[in-house]
N, C-alpha and C positions, 0 to 999 in steps of 0.2 A: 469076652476076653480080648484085651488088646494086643494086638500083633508086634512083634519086636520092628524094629527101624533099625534101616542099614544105608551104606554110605550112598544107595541108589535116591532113596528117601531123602536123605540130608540133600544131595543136589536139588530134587524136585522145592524144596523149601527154600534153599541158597538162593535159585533162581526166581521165587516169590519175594522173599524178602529181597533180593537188588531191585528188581523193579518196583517194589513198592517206599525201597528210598530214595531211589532218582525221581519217581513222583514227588515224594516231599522234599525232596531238592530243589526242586523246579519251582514248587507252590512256594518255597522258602526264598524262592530266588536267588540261590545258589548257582554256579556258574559247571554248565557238564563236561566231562570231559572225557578222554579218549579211553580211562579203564573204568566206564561203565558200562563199555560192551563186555559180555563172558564168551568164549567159544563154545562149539556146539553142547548139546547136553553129551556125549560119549568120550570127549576130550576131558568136559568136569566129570565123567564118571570114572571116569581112567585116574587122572588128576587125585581124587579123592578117596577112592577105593582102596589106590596102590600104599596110602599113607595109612588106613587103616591096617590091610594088612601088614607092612611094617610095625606097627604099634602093640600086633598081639606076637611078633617073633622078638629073641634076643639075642644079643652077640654078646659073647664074652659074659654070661650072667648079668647085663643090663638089659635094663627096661630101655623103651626110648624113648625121649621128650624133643621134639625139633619144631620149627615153624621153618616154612615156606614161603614165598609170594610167588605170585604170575605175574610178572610184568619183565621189560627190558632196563637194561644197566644205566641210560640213560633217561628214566624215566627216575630213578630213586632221590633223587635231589634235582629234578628239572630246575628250579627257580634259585637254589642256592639258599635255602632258608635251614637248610640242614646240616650245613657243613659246620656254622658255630657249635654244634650241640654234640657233635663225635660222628654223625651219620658219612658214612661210607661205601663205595662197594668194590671189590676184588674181583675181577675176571679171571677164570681160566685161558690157559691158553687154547683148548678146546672144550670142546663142549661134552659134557657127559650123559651118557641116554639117562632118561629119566624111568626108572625100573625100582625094584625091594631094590633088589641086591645094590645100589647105589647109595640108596638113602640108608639101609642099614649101616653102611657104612662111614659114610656121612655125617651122620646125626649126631655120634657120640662124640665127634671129633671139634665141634661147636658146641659154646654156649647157648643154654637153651631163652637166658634169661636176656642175651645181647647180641645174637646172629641170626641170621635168617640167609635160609639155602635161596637163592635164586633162581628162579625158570620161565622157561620162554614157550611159548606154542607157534608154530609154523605153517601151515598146511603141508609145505616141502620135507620139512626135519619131523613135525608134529613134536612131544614134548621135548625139551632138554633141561639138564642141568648147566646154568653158564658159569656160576661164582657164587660169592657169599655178598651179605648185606650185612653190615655194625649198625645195629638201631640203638643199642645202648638200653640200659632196663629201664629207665623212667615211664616206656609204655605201661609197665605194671600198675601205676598207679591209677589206671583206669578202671583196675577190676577191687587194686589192695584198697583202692581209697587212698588220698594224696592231695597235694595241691599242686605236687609238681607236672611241667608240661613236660608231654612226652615229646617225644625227637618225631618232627613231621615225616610221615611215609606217604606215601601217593596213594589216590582212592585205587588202590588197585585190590584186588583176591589174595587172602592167605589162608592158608590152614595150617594151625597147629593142632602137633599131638601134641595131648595134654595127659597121657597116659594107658592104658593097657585099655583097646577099645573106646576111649576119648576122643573125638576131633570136634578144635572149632573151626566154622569158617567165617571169614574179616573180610570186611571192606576198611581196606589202612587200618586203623588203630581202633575201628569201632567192629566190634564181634556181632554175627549174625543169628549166630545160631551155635548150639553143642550138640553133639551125639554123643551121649553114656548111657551106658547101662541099657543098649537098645530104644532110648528116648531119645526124644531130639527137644529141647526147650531151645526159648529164644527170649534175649532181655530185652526186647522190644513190651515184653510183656512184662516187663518188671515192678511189681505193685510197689514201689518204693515211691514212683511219680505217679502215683490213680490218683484223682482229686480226691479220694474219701481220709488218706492216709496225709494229705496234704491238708484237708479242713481238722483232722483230728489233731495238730501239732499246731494249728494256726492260731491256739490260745497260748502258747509257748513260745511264736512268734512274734507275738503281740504284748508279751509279758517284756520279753527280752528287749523290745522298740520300746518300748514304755521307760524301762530302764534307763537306757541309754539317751534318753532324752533328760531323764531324772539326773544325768551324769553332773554334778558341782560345779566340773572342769566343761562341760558343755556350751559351743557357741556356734550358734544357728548362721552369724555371719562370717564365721572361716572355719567350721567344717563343711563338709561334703555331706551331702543324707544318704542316708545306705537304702539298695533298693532290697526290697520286701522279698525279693526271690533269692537273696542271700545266705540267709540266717539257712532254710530248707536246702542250701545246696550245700553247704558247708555240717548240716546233720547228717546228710546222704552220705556225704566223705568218709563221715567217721562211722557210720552206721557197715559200710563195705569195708573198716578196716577192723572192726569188730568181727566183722562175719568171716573174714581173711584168715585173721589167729585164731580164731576157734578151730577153724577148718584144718590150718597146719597144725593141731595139737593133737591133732589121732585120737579125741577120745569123745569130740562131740561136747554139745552143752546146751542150756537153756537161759534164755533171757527172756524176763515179764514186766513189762511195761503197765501200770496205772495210772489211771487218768486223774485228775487232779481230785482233791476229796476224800477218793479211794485210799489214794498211798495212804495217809494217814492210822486207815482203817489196819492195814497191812503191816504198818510200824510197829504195831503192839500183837497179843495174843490175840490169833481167830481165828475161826474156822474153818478157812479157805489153804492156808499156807502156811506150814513154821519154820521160820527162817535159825537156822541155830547158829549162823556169824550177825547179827544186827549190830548195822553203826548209830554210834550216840547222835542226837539230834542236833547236837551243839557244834559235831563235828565236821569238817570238811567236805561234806554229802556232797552238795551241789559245785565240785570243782567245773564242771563243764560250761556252768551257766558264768560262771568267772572269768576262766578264757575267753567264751565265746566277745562278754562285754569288752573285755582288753582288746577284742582284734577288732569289735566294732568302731571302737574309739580310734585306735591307733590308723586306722582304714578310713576315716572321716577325717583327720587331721592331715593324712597324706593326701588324700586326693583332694580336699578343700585346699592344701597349699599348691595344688598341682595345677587344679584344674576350676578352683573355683568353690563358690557356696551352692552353687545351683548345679553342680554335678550330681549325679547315682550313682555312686560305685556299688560295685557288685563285685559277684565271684572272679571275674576275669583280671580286673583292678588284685583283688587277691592273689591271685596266681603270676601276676606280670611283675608286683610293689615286691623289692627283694631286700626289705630294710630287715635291719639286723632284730630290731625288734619284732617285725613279724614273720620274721624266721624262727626267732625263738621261740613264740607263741604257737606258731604251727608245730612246732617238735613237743610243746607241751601236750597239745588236744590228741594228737595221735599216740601219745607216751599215753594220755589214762586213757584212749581206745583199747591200748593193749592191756592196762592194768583190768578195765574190766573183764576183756575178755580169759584173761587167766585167772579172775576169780570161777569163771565155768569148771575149772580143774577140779575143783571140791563136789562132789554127790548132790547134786540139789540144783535148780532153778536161782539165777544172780536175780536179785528184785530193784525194779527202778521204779521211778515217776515217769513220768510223761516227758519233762523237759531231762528225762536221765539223772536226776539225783540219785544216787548208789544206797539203797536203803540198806540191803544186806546180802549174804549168799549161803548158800547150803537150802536153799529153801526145798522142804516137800511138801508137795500139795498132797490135802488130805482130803478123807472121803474115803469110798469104797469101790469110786471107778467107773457108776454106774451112770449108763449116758446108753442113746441111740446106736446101731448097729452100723451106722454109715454119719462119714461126712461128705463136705460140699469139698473138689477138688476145682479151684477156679480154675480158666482157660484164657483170659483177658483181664488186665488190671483190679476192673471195677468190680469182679467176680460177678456180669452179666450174665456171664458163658461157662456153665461148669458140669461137672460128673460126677457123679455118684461113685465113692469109695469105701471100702469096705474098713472099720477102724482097726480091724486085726491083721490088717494086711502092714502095720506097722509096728515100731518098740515101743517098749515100755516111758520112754519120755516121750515120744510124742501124742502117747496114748493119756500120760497123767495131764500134757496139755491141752487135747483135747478137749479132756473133761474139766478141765477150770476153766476155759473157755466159755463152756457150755455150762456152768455154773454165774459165774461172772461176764456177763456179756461188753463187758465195757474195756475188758483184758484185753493187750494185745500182747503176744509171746512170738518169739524166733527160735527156734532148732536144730541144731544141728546134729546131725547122728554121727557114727563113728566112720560110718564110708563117704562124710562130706557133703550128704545130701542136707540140702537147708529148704527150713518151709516160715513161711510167718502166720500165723493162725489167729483168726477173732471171731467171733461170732457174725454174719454178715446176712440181713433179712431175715431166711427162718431158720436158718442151723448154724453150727461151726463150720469155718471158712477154711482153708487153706490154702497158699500160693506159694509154689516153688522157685526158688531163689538161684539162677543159672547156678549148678554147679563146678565153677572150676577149681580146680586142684593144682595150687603151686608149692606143696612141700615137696 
């Protein structure tokens, strides 16, 4: 039996993973600086713990949702690269002890989705509250999926509550780590970038290059070629805003992914799944692989006039090009992220291909259930590292995906249940696989 984890645990891990990104900071050749020291461990346990217990008390009949940083006022826009974007910070005119009773107060009186409390650690004063932080919510779109850049915060320590018993802790805008539910995950482990999950789309990747080179309008001496690790960060995007709306829909869903071949087989009556919404074949299935070629095109033609025919643009060329047309293209990809994920609303598994063509939804998998008494609970990406779970230690959809899984080994499915926990399941070596997908909660 596994032990619950508490905010004592989460620091012992905090302070694992910081140091194991300033390692890869370094090796990156990234430049360090002065918030990648943390204070002692009893300051971050004090730090951490006090936010915890705030999280499971309420004032006034609310819950509370707040995020924090540990740094100074002059640290939150050192370089002035924040001020274009709305980044700000308010000082008190003194300082307030950093306690429950503060931040219970505190918390409801900020947005959760665009402030951040402020505090300082001392030896002399030891913690304080000094002011508030305007980050603006574009950070969101780290976890919702986005193209948009968030508003720069300094590598420094934050924790947000994320809900009753929730905490994460951040380095700036990158999350370390969660505590729910007496677990602690961490998206450092997030099977979304394993190379297996990256060779198994790299036929979809290759379709979609292929394409776009087939483009009529195609011209090798004024566009720009798009680099290869594009296409997979721009699915990632939309794969986390997928998983985002499910999550805020309260009620859980299932998405199934087949690999090329398969779908077909699935199109029609058989005895894996019966989809009782199925789209005609003639019809609009593959809107995604449409956009995706529009933003290739339109991304090749920008930066070939930018910068040349011998350019790579990539994702960042994305996220920086603010043309009208791929603005509008990005409001479309993430418009049918959400179209799919509200088809999960109906009973049943949404069924895709591999490159996400929408085959149908309501799907139940059929059969009678029967599979092995345990799967593999992975512990690292590649599912190197894993444990032994018992299959009845979950619901009923994760249980019927299991077992098509375990039928079907070439499936790959996503999960969501109705308390937001997400898994991605396939078959991996010799049993069914599964990898937990950070949980966080922003409805």
């Amino acid at each position: 039996m596994t032990a619950h984890k508490y905010p004592k645990d989460l620091v012992f891990e905090l302070l694992a993973l910081w140091l194991l990104d300033d390692l890869e900071g370094v090796e990156g050749g990234s430049k360090g600086g002065r918030f990648r020291r943390l204070p002692e461990f009893d300051v971050l346990e004090t730090l951490v713990s006090t936010c915890y217990q705030v999280s499971l008390m309420k004032e006034e009949a609310r819950n509370h949702r707040f995020r924090l940083m540990l740094c100074e006022p002059e640290d939150v826009d050192e370089d002035g690269s924040g001020e274009k974007k709305g980044l700000f910070y308010l000082n008190f005119t003194a300082p307030r002890s950093y306690n429950e009773y503060e931040l219970l107060k505190l918390g409801p009186s900020i947005d959760y989705n665009n402030s951040i409390i402020g505090v300082r650690y001392t030896r002399a004063e030891g913690l304080q509250i000094w002011g508030l932080i305007h980050s603006g919510s574009r950070w969101m779109h780290t976890i919702h999926g986005g193209s948009k850049q968030g508003t720069p915060l300094p590598k420094a320590l934050g924790v947000n509550v994320v809900g009753v018993g929730k905490l994460n802790v951040c380095k700036g805008l990158d999350i370390l780590a969660q505590l729910s539910g007496g677990n602690i995950i961490s998206p450092s482990t997030t099977v979304f970038q394993s190379d297996w999950v990256a060779k198994r789309f790299l036929r979809v990747q290759s379709e979609l290059a292929m394409l776009h080179e087939q483009n009529p309008r195609y011209n090798s001496n004024a566009w720009a070629a798009i680099d290869s690790e594009f296409v997979p960060a721009l699915y990632l995007q939309f794969f986390k805003h997928v998983i985002s709306t499910v999550r805020g829909s309260g009620h859980g869903g299932t998405i199934v992914s087949f690999p090329a071949g398969m779908d077909e087989l699935v199109a029609h009556d058989n005895p894996y799944i019966d989809l009782k919404y199925r789209f005609s074949e003639n019809s609009e299935r593959n809107q995604l692989r449409k956009i995706v070629l529009q933003i290739m095109e339109v991304l090749a033609k920008n930066c070939g006039r930018l910068y040349g025919s011998d350019y790579l643009a990539g994702w960042k060329d994305y996220v920086s090009l603010q043309t009208e047309e791929l603005v509008q293209l990005d409001e479309r990809i993430f418009k049918f992220a959400r179209f799919i994920a509200r088809l999960t609303g109906v009973d049943g598994a949404v069924v895709t291909s591999e490159g996400l063509e929408v085959i149908g939804f309501g799907g139940i998998i059929q059969g009678t259930m029967e599979m092995g008494e345990t799967v593999a609970k992975a512990l690292d990406p590649e599912g190197e590292r894993r444990e032994v779970e018992k299959v009845e230690s979950v619901g009923t959809r994760h249980r019927s995906l299991y077992y098509l899984c375990n039928r079907l080994q070439d499936v790959l499915g996503i999960v969501v249940s109705q308390d937001v926990k997400t898994r991605v399941v396939t078959w991996n070596r010799d049993m069914v696989t599964c990898w937990d997908v950070i949980p966080i909660d922003f409805s």
